[in-house]
Every structure is written in structure tokens, then in C-alpha cells.
N, CA, C, O and CB atoms as a CASP TS submission, in Angstrom:
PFRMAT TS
TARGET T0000
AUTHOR 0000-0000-0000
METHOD Language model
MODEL 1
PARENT N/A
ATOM      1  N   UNK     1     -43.195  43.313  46.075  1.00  0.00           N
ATOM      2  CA  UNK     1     -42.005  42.519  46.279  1.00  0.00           C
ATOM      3  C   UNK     1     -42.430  41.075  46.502  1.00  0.00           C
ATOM      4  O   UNK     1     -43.279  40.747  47.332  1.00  0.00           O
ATOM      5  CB  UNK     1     -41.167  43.053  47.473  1.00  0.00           C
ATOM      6  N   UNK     2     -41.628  40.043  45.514  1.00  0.00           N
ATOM      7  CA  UNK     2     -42.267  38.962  46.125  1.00  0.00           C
ATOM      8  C   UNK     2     -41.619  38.090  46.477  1.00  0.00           C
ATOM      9  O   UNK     2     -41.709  36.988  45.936  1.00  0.00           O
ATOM     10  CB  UNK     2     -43.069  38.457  45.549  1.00  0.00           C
ATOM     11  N   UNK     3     -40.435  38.433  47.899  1.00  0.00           N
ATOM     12  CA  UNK     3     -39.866  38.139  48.562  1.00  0.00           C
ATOM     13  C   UNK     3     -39.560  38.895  49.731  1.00  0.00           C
ATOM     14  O   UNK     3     -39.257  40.088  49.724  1.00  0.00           O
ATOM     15  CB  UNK     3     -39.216  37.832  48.003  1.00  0.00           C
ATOM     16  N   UNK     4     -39.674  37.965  51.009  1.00  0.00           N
ATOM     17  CA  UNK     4     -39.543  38.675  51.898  1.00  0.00           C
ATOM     18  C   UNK     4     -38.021  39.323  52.395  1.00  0.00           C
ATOM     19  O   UNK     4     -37.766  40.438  52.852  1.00  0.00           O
ATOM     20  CB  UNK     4     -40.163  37.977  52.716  1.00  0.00           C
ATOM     21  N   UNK     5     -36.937  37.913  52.056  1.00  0.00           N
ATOM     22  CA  UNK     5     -35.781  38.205  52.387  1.00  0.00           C
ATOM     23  C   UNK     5     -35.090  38.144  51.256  1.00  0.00           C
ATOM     24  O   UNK     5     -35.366  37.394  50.319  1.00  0.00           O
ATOM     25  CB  UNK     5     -35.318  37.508  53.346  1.00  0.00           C
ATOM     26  N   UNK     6     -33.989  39.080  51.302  1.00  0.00           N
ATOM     27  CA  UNK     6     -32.916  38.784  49.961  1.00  0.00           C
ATOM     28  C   UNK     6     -31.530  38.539  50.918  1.00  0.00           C
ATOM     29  O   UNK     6     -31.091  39.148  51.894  1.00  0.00           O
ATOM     30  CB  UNK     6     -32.698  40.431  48.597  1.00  0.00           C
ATOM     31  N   UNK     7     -31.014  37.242  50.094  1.00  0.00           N
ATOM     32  CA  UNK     7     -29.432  37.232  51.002  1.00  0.00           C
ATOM     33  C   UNK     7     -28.781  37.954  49.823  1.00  0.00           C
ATOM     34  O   UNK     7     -28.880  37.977  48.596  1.00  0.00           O
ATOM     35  CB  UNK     7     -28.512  35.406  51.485  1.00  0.00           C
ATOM     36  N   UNK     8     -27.744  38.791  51.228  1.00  0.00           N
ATOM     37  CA  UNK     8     -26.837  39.328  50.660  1.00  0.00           C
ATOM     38  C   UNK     8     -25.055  38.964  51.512  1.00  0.00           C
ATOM     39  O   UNK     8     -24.992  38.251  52.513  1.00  0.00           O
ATOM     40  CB  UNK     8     -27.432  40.869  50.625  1.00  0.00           C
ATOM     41  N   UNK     9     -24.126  39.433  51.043  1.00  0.00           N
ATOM     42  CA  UNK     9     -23.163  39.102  52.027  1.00  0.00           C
ATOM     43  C   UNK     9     -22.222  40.496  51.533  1.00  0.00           C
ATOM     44  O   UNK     9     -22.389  41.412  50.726  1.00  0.00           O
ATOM     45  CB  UNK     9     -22.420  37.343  51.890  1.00  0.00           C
ATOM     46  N   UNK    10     -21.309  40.152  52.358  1.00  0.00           N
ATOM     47  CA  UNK    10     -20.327  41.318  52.522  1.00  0.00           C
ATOM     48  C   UNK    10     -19.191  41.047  51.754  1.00  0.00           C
ATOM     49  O   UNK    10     -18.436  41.972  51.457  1.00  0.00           O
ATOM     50  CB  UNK    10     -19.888  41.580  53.956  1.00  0.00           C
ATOM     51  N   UNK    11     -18.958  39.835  51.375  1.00  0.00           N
ATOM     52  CA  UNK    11     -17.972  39.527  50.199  1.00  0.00           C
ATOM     53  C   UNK    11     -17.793  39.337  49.069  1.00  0.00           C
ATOM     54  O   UNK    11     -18.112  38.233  48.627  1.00  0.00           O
ATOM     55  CB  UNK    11     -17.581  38.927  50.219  1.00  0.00           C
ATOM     56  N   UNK    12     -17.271  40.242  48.260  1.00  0.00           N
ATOM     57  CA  UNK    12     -17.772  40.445  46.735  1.00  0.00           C
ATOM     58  C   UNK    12     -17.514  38.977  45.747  1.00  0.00           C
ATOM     59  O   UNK    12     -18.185  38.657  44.766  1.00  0.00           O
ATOM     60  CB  UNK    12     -16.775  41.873  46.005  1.00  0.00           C
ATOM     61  N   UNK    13     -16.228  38.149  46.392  1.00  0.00           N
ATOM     62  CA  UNK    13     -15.721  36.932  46.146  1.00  0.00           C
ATOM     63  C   UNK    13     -17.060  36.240  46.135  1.00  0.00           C
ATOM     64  O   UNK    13     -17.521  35.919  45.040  1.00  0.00           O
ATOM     65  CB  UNK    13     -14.617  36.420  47.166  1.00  0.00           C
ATOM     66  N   UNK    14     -17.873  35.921  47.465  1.00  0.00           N
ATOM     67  CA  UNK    14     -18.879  34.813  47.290  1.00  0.00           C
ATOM     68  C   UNK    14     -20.093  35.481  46.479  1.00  0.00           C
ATOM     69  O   UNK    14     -20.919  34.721  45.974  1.00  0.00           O
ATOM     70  CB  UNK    14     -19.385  34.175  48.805  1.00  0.00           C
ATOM     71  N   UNK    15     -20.245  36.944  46.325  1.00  0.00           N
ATOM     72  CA  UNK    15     -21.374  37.340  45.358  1.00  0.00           C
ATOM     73  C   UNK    15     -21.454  36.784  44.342  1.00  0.00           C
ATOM     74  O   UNK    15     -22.418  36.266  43.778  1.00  0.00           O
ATOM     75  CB  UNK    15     -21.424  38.490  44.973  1.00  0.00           C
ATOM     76  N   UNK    16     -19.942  36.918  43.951  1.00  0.00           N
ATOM     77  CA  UNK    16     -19.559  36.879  41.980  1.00  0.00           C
ATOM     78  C   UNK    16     -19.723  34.906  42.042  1.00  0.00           C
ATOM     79  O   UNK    16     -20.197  34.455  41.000  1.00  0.00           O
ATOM     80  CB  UNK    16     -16.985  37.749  41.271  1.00  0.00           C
ATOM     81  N   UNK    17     -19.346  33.741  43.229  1.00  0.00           N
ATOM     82  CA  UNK    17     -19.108  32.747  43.394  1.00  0.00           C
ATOM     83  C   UNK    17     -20.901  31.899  43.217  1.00  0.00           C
ATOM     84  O   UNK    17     -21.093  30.753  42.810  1.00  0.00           O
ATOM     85  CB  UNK    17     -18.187  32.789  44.740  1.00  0.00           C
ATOM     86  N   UNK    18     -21.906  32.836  43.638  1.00  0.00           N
ATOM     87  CA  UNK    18     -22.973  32.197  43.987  1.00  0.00           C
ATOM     88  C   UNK    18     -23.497  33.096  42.595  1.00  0.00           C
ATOM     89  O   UNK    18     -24.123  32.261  41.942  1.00  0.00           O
ATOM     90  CB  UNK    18     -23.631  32.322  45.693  1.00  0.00           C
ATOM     91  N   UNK    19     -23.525  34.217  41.953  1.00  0.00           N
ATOM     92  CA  UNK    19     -23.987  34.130  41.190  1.00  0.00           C
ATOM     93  C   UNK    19     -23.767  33.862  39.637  1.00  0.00           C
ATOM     94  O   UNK    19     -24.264  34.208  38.565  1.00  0.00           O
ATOM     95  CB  UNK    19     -24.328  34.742  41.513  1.00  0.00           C
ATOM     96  N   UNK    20     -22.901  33.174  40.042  1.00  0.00           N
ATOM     97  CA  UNK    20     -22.257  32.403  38.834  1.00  0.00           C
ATOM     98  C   UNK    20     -22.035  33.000  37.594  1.00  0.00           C
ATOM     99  O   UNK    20     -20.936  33.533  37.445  1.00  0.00           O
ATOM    100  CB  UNK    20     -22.989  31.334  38.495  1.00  0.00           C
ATOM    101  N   UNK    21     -23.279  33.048  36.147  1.00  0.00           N
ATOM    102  CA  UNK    21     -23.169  33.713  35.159  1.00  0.00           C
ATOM    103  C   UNK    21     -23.652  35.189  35.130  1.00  0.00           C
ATOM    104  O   UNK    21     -23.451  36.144  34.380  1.00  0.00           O
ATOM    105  CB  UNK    21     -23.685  33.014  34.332  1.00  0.00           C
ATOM    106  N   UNK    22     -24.647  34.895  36.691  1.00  0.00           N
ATOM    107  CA  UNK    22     -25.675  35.855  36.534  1.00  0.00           C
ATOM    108  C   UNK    22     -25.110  37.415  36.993  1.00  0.00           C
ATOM    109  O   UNK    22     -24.017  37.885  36.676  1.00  0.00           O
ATOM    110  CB  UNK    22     -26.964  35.333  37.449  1.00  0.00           C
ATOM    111  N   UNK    23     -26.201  38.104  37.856  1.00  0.00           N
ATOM    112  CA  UNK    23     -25.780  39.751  37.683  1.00  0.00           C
ATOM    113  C   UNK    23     -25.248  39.790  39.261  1.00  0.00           C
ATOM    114  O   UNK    23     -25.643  39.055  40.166  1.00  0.00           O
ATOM    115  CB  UNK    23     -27.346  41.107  37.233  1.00  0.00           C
ATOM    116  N   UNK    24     -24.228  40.863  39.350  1.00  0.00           N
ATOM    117  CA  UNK    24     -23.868  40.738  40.846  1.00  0.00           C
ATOM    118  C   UNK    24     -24.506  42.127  41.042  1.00  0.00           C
ATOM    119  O   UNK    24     -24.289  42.953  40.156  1.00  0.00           O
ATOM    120  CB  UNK    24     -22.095  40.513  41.345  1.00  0.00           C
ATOM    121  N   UNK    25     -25.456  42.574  42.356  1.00  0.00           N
ATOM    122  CA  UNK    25     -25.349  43.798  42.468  1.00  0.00           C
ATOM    123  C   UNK    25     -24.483  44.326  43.993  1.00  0.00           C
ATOM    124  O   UNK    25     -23.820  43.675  44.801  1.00  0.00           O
ATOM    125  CB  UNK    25     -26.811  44.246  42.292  1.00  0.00           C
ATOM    126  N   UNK    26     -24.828  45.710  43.931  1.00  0.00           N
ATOM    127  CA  UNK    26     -24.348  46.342  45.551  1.00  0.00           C
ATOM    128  C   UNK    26     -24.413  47.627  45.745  1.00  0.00           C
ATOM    129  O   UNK    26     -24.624  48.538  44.944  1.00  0.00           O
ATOM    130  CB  UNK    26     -22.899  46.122  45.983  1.00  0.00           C
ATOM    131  N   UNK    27     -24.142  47.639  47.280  1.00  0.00           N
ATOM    132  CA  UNK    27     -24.690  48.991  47.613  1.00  0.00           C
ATOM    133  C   UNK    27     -25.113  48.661  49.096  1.00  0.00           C
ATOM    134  O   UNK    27     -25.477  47.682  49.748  1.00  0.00           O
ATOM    135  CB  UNK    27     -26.005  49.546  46.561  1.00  0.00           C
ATOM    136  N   UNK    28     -24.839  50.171  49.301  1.00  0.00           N
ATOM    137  CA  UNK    28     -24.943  50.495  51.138  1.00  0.00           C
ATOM    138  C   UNK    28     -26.389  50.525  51.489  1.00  0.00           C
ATOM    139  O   UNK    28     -27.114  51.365  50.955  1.00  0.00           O
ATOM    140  CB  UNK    28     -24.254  52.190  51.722  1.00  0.00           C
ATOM    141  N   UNK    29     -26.765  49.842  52.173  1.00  0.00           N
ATOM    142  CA  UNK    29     -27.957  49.334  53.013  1.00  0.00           C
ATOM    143  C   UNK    29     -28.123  49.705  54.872  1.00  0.00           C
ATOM    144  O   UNK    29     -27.356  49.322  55.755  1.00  0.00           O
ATOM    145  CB  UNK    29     -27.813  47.634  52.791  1.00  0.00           C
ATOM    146  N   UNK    30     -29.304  50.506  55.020  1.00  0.00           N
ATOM    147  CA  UNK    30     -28.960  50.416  56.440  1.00  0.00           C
ATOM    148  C   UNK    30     -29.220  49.448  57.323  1.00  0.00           C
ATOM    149  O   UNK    30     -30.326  48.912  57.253  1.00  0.00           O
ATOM    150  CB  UNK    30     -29.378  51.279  56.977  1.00  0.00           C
ATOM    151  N   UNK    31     -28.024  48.899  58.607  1.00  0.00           N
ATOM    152  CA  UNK    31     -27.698  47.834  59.164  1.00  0.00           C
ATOM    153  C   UNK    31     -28.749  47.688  59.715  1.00  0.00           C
ATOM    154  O   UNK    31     -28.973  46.519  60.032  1.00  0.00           O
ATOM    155  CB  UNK    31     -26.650  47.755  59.862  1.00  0.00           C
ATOM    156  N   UNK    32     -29.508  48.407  59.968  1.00  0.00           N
ATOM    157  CA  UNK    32     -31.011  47.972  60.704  1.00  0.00           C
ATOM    158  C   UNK    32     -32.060  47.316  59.946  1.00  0.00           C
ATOM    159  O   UNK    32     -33.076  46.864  60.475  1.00  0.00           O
ATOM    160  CB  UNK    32     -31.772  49.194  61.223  1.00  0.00           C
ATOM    161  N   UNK    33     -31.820  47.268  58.764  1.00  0.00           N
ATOM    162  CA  UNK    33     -32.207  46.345  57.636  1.00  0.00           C
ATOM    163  C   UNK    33     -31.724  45.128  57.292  1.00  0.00           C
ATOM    164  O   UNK    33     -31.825  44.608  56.180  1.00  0.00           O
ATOM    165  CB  UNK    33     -32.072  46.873  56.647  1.00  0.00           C
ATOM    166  N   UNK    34     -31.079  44.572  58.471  1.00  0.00           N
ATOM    167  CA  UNK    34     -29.853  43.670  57.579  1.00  0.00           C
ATOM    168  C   UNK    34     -30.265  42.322  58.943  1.00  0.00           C
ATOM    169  O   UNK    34     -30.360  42.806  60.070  1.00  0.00           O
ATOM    170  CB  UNK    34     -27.517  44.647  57.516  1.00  0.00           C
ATOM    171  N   UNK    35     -30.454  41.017  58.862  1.00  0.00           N
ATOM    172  CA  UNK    35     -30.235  40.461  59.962  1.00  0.00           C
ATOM    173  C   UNK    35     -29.188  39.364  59.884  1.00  0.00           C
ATOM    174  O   UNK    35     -29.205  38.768  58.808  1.00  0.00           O
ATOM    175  CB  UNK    35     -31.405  40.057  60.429  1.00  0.00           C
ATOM    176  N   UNK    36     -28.376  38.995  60.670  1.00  0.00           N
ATOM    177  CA  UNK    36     -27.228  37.874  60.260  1.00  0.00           C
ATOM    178  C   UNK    36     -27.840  36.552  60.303  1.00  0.00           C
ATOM    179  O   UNK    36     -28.453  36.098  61.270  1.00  0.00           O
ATOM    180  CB  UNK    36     -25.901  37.835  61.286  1.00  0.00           C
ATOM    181  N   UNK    37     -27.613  35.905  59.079  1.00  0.00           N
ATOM    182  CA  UNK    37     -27.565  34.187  58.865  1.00  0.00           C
ATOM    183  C   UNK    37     -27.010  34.022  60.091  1.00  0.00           C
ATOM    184  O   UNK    37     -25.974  34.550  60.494  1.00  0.00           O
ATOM    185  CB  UNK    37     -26.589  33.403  57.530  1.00  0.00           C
ATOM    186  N   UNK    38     -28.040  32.947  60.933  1.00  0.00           N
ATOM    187  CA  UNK    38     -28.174  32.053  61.568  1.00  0.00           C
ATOM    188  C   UNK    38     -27.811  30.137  61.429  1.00  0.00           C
ATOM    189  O   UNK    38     -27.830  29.332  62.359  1.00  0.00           O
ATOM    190  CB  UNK    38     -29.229  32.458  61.664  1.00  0.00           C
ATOM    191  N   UNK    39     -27.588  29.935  60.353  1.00  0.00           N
ATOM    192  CA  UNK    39     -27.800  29.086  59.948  1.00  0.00           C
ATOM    193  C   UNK    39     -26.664  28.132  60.048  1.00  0.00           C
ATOM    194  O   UNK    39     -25.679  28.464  59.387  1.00  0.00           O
ATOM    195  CB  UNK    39     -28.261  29.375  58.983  1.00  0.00           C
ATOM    196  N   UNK    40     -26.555  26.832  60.837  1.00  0.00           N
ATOM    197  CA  UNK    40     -24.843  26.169  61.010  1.00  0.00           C
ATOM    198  C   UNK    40     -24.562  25.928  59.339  1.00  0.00           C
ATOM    199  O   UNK    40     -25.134  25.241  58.493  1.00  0.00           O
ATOM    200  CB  UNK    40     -24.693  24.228  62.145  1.00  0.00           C
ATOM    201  N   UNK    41     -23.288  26.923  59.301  1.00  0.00           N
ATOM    202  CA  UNK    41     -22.808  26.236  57.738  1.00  0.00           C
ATOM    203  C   UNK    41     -22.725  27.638  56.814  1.00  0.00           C
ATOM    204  O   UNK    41     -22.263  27.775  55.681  1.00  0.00           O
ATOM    205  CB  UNK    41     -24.228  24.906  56.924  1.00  0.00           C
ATOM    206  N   UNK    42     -23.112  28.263  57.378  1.00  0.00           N
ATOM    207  CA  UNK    42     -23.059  29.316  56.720  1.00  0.00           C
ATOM    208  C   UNK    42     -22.113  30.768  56.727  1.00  0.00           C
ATOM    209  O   UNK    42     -22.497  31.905  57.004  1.00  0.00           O
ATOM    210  CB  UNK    42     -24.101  29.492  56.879  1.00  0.00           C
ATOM    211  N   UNK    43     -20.998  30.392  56.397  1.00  0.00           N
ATOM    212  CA  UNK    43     -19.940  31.065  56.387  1.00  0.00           C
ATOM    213  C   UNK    43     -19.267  32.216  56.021  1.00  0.00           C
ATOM    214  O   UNK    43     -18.395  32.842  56.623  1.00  0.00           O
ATOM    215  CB  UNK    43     -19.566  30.603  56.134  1.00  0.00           C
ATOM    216  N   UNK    44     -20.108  32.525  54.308  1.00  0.00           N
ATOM    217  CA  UNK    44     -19.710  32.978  53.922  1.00  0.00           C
ATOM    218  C   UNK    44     -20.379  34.446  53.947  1.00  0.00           C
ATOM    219  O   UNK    44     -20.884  34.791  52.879  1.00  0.00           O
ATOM    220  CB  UNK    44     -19.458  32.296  53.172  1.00  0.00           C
ATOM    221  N   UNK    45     -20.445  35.263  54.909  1.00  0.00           N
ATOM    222  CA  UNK    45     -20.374  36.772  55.632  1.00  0.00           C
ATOM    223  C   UNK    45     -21.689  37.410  55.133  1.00  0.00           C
ATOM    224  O   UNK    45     -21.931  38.606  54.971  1.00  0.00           O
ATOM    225  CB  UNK    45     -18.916  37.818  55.132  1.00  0.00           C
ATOM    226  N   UNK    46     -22.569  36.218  54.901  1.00  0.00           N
ATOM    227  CA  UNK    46     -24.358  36.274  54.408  1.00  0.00           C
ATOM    228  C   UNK    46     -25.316  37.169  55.515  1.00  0.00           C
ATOM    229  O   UNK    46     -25.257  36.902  56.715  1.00  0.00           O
ATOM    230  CB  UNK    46     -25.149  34.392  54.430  1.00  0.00           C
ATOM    231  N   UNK    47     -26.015  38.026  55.103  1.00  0.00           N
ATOM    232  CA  UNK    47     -27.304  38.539  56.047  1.00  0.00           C
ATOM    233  C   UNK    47     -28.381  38.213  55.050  1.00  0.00           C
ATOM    234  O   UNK    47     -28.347  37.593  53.987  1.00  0.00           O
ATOM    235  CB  UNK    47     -27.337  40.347  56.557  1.00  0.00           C
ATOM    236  N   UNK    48     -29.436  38.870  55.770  1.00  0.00           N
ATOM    237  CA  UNK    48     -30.911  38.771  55.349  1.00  0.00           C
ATOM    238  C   UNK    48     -31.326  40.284  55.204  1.00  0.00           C
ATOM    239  O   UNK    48     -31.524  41.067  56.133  1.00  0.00           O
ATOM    240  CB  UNK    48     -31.903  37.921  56.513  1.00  0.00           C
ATOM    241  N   UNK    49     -31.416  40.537  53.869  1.00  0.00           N
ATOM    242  CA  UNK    49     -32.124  41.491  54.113  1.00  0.00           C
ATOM    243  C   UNK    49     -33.694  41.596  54.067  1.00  0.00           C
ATOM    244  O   UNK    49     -34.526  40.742  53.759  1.00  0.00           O
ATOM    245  CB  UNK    49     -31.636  42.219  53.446  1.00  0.00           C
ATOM    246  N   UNK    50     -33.827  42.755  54.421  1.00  0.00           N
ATOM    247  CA  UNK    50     -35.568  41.929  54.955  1.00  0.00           C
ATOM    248  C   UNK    50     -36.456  43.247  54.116  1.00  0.00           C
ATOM    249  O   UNK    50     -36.313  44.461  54.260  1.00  0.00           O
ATOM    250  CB  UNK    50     -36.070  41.876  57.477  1.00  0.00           C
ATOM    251  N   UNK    51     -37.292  42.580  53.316  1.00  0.00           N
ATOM    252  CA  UNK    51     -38.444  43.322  52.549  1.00  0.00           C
ATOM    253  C   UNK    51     -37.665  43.968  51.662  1.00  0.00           C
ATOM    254  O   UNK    51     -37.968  45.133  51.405  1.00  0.00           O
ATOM    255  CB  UNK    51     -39.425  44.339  53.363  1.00  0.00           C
ATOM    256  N   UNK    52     -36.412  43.319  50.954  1.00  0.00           N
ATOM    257  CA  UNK    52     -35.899  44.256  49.593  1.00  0.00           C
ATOM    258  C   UNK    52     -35.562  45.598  49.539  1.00  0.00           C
ATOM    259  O   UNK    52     -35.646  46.342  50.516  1.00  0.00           O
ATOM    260  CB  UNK    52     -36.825  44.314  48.632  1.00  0.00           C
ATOM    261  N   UNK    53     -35.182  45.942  48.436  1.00  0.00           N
ATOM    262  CA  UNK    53     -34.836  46.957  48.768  1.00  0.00           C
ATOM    263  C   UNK    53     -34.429  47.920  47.159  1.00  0.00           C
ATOM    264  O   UNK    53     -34.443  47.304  46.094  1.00  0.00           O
ATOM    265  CB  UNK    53     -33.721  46.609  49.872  1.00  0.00           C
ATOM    266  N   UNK    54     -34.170  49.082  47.186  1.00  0.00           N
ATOM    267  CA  UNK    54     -33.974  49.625  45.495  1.00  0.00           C
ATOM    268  C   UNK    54     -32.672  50.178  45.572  1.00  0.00           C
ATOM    269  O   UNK    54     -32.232  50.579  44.495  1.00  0.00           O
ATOM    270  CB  UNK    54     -35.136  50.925  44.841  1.00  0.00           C
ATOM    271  N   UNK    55     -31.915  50.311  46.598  1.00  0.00           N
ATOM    272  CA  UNK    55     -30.455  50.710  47.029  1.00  0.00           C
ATOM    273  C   UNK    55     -29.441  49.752  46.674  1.00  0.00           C
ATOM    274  O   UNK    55     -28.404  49.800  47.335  1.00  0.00           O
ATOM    275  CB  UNK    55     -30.332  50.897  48.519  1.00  0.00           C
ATOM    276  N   UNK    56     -29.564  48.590  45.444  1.00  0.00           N
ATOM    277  CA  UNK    56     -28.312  47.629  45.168  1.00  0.00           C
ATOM    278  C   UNK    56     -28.707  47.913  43.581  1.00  0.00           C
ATOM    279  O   UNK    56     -29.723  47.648  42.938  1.00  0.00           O
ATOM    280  CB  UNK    56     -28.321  45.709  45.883  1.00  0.00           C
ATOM    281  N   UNK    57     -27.631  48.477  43.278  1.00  0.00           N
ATOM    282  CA  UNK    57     -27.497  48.385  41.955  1.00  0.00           C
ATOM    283  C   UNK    57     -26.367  47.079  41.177  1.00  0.00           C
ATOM    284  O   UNK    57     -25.435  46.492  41.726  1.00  0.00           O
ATOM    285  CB  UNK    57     -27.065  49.849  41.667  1.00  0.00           C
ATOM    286  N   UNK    58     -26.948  46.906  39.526  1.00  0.00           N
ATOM    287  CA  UNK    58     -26.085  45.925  39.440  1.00  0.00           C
ATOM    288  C   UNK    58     -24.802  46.229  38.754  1.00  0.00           C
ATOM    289  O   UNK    58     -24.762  47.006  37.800  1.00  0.00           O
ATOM    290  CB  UNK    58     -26.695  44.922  38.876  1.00  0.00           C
ATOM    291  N   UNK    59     -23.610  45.543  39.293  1.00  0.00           N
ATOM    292  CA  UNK    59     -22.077  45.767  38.819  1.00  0.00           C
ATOM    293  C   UNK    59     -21.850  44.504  37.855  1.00  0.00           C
ATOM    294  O   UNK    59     -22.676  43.693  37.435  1.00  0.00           O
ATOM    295  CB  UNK    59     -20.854  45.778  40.227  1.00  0.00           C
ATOM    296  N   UNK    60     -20.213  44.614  37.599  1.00  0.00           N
ATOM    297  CA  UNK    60     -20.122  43.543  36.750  1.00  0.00           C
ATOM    298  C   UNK    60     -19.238  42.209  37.641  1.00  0.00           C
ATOM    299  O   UNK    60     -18.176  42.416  38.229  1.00  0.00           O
ATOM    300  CB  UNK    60     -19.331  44.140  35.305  1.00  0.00           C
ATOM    301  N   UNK    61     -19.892  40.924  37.589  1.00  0.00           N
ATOM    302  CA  UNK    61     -18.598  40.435  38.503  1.00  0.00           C
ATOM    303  C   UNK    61     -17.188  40.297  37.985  1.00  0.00           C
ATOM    304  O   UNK    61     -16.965  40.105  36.790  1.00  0.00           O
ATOM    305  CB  UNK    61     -18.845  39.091  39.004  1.00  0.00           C
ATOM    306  N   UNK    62     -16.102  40.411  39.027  1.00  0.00           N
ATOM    307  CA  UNK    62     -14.649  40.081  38.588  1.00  0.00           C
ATOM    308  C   UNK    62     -14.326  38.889  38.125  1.00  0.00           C
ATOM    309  O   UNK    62     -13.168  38.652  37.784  1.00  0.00           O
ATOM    310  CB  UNK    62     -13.782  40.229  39.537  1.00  0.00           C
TER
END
């Protein structure tokens, strides 16, 4: 893996919003895997997931 964290968020709106043309994926992750953005400004319902993961498959965005 050659990333430690992947952001993910809980809103399918800012998935499809941030990944613009590209692929949206998803999928249930356990919360003990997950840490919340810290970050002032960061709103949109973002975590960290930490060391990746093979449990997000990709959908199509709306």
C-alpha cells in the first residue's frame, strides 16, 4: 500500500463532488479503522482511513 491514509466521508454527494470524473467507491469499513478529520475547514463528514483497505468497491457516481 502506498498510502498510509485514504479519506473517505460518509456523503455520497461530496464523494461523487471531489471525485469529479473519476471512480467513486464504497463500502462498510470497521469504525475502528476510521479516524475523524481534525482539520478547521473540513466539513464535509471526511475520516481517515488508516492503512487502506480491499472492502470499497467501485460504484458509479450520480
Amino acid at each position: 500500500m502506498d498510502k498510509t491514509f485514504i479519506s473517505v466521508t460518509t456523503d455520497p454527494a461530496q464523494a461523487a463532488y471531489f471525485a469529479r470524473e473519476g471512480t467513486v467507491y464504497s463500502g462498510y469499513v470497521p469504525r475502528s479503522t476510521l479516524l475523524e478529520q481534525t482539520l478547521k475547514g473540513a466539513g464535509e463528514s471526511e475520516y481517515l482511513l488508516t492503512h487502506g483497505t480491499d472492502l470499497l468497491k467501485p460504484i458509479k457516481p450520480k
